[in-house]
Steps between C-alpha positions, in 0.01 A plus 500: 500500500362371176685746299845402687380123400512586160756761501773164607260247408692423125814552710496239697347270280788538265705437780329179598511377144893560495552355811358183377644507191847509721376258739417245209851602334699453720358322833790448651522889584238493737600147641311229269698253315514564150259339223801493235618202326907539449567287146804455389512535124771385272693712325389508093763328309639640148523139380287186564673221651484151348592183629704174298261398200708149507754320781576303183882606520486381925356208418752415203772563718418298801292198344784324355641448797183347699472121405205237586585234763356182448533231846431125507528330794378113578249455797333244649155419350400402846123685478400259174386135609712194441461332173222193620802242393699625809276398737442109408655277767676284243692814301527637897690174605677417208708917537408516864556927623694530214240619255570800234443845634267709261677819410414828310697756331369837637609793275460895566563815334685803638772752332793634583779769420818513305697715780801471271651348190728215685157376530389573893081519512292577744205381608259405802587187745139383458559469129766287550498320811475132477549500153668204299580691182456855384453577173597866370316668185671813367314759313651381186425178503800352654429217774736358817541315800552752788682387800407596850866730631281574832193585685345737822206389579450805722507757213297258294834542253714247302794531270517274212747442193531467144727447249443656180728732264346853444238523773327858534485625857289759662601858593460588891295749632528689890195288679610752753391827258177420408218682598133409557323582168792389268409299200577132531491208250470151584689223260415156526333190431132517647363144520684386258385663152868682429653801603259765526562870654279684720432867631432677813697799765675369835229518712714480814881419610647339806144264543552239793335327808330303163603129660647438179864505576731527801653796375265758301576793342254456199452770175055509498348559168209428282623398184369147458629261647409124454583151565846428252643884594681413773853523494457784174667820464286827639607769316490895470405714222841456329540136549712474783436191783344657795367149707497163429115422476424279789123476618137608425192588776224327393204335567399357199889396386511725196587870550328744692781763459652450806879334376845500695813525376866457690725811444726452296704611763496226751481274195835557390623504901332134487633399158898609536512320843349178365777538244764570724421254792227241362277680717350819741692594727346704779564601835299321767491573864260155601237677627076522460337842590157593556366889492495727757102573560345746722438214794828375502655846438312632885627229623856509450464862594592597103210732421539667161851329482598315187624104566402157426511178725681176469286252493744201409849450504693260365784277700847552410413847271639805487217696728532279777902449498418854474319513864169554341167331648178386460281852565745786465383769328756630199482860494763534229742307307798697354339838626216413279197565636287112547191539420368304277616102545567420077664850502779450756532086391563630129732723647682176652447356184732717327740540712830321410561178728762544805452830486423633875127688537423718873153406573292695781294311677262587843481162729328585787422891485882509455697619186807274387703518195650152389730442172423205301750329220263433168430179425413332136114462500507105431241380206157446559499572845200338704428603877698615786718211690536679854287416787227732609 
C-alpha cells in the first residue's frame, strides 16, 4: 500500500496543482465567475493630437458684431423720504396734492447682436423692457439710439434697430448640430467693464422646466456667464452664433458655470416674426394642463398610458368650441404621443393658426377624437375664464 502511495503519489499531486492552476485560470470552466478585469485600451496613435493654441481668429470674427447695451429708464424715488420742506403745512396748503414727484433715472447694462447689416440686433426682453432710451456701443467705437421693432416676453427675446452705414453682422451657426462637449465662447459686456470673451463646452442642450421662460429650449454651458452678458452672442469654435446668452444659476449672482443660452434656432423663428408681424405669433388652443401622475392615472383607468389633464379652459377658445372639458385626459394631439404638458403646448405653439389639430381625449373611461381650429395664443395670457 505504501509503495502504491508513492508509486501515484507525484501523479496526482501534479494533477492537483494543474487543476488549480485551471481552476484559477479560467473559473468559469468549472462554474465560478471569472476574476478578470476586461479594459478597453485605446488604440496607440502615430501622431499626437493637439487642440486650438488660440480662438483668436473666432473671436475676431464674431466680436465685431456683439455691441454693449446701455438702458435708462426714470422711476419713482418712492423708497427715499420726502425732502422735510414737503411736509410743512404752509408749503402743503399753499400747492395742496399737487406737490413734485421725486424721480430717478435707473440705467442697466446688457448686449446684444448685430443679426444683420440693415441693422436688426438681438437681445433679451429683460434688457430692454421698460426702457426709455437705449443706447448702442459698437466695437469700434461708434454709438446710437436703438429703437425697440418688437418684443416676446415668453422667449425672454426682443428685436431692436439701428441705423448705421457698414455694420458687421454675425455668421450663424446650426443650434440644432451641436453636441455636448463642443467648445463655446461667450461675448459680452459682464457688469459693465467692456466686451470681454469667455470659454467653456455646451454642457447640455434642450434644458427646460427652469421657470425661466414659457417656452424653453435652452443651450447649458459653463463658459462664464455674468450680469451685462445677456442678450450676447454664444458662439462655436469658428465663431458662428449658436444661442443668444440669456440667464445664469447662481447663488451668489456671479457665475457658477451654470449659463443658458436660446438657440439660435428659435431665436431667429422669434426675430423674423417680430419683423414680419410686430410680434409672435403662435398657435393657442386656450387651455391649462396638469400631468398625468400615478393616482390620477389608476383612476381614470390609464395605467402606463401617456396623457395629461385639463385643468382649465378658457370661454370662447378653441378647446372648448372644440368640445373639450374640464378633466379629459389628452392622449394625443396630431398622433403625437401627450405626455409631457410643455411638450404637447409647444407643439400647439407652433402650429400655424386656423389650422385644424385631431386631439384624443378619454372622458369617462371612453376614447373620443375631437378636431379643433388653432387659435392665436393672445399676449400675456393670465388664467383660464371658463367655469369649473
Amino acid at each position: 500500500m505504501f509503495k502504491a502511495l508513492r508509486f501515484l503519489g507525484w501523479p496526482l499531486l501534479a494533477g492537483v496543482l494543474i487543476a488549480l492552476l485551471i481552476i484559477q485560470r479560467y473559473p468559469e470552466w468549472v462554474g465560478l465567475p471569472s476574476q478578470d478585469v476586461n479594459l478597453q485600451q485605446a488604440p496607440q496613435q502615430t501622431f499626437v493630437q493637439q487642440g486650438p493654441v488660440s480662438y483668436a481668429d473666432a473671436v475676431s470674427s464674431a466680436a465685431p458684431a456683439v455691441a454693449n447695451l446701455y438702458t435708462t429708464k426714470m422711476v419713482n424715488n418712492n423708497n427715499k423720504p420726502n425732502h422735510p420742506l414737503f411736509d410743512d403745512p404752509q408749503f402743503r396748503r399753499f400747492f395742496g396734492d399737487n406737490l413734485p414727484k421725486q424721480k430717478r433715472m435707473q440705467s442697466s447694462l446688457g448686449s446684444a447682436v448685430i443679426m444683420s447689416p440693415e441693422g436688426y440686433l438681438l437681445t433679451n426682453n429683460h434688457v430692454t423692457s421698460g426702457a426709455d432710451q437705449i443706447v448702442v456701443a459698437l466695437k469700434d467705437g461708434r454709438e446710437t439710439i436703438a429703437k425697440v421693432v418688437g418684443s416676446d416676453p415668453e422667449t425672454d427675446l426682443a428685436v431692436l434697430k439701428i441705423d448705421l452705414k457698414n455694420l458687421p453682422s454675425i455668421t450663424l451657426g446650426r443650434s440644432d448640430a451641436i453636441r455636448i462637449g463642443d467648445v463655446a465662447l461667450a461675448i459680452g459686456n459682464p457688469f459693465g467693464v467692456g466686451q470681454t470673451v469667455t470659454m467653456g463646452i455646451i454642457s447640455a442642450t434642450g434644458r427646460n422646466q427652469l421657470g425661466l421662460n414659457t417656452y424653453e429650449d435652452f443651450i447649458q454651458t459653463d463658459a462664464a456667464i455674468n450680469p451685462g452678458n445677456s442678450g450676447g452672442a454664444l458662439v462655436d469654435a469658428n465663431g458662428n452664433l449658436t444661442g443668444i446668452n440669456t440667464a445664469i444659476f447662481s447663488k451668489s449672482g456671479g457665475s457658477q458655470g451654470i449659463g443658458f443660452a436660446i438657440p439660435t434656432k428659435l431665436a431667429l423663428e422669434v426675430m423674423k416674426s417680430i419683423i414680419e408681424h410686430g410680434q409672435v405669433i403662435r398657435g393657442w388652443l386656450g387651455i391649462e394642463v396638469q400631468p398625468l401622475t400615478e393616482e390620477l392615472s389608476g383612476s381614470f383607468g390609464l395605467k402606463d398610458r401617456p396623457g395629461i389633464v385639463v385643468a382649465g379652459i378658457f370661454r370662447d377658445g378653441p378647446a372648448q368650441k372644440a368640445g373639450l372639458q374640464l378633466g379629459d385626459v389628452i392622449l394625443s394631439i396630431n398622433g403625437e404621443p401627450a405626455g409631457d404638458g410643455r411638450r404637447s403646448m409647444n407643439q400647439v405653439a407652433r402650429t400655424k393658426p386656423t389650422d385644424k389639430i385631431a386631439i384624443e381625449v378619454m372622458r369617462n373611461g371612453k376614447e373620443l377624437k375631437l378636431n379643433a381650429e388653432v387659435g392665436v395664443r393672445p399676449p400675456q395670457t393670465t388664467a383660464p375664464a371658463a367655469e369649473n
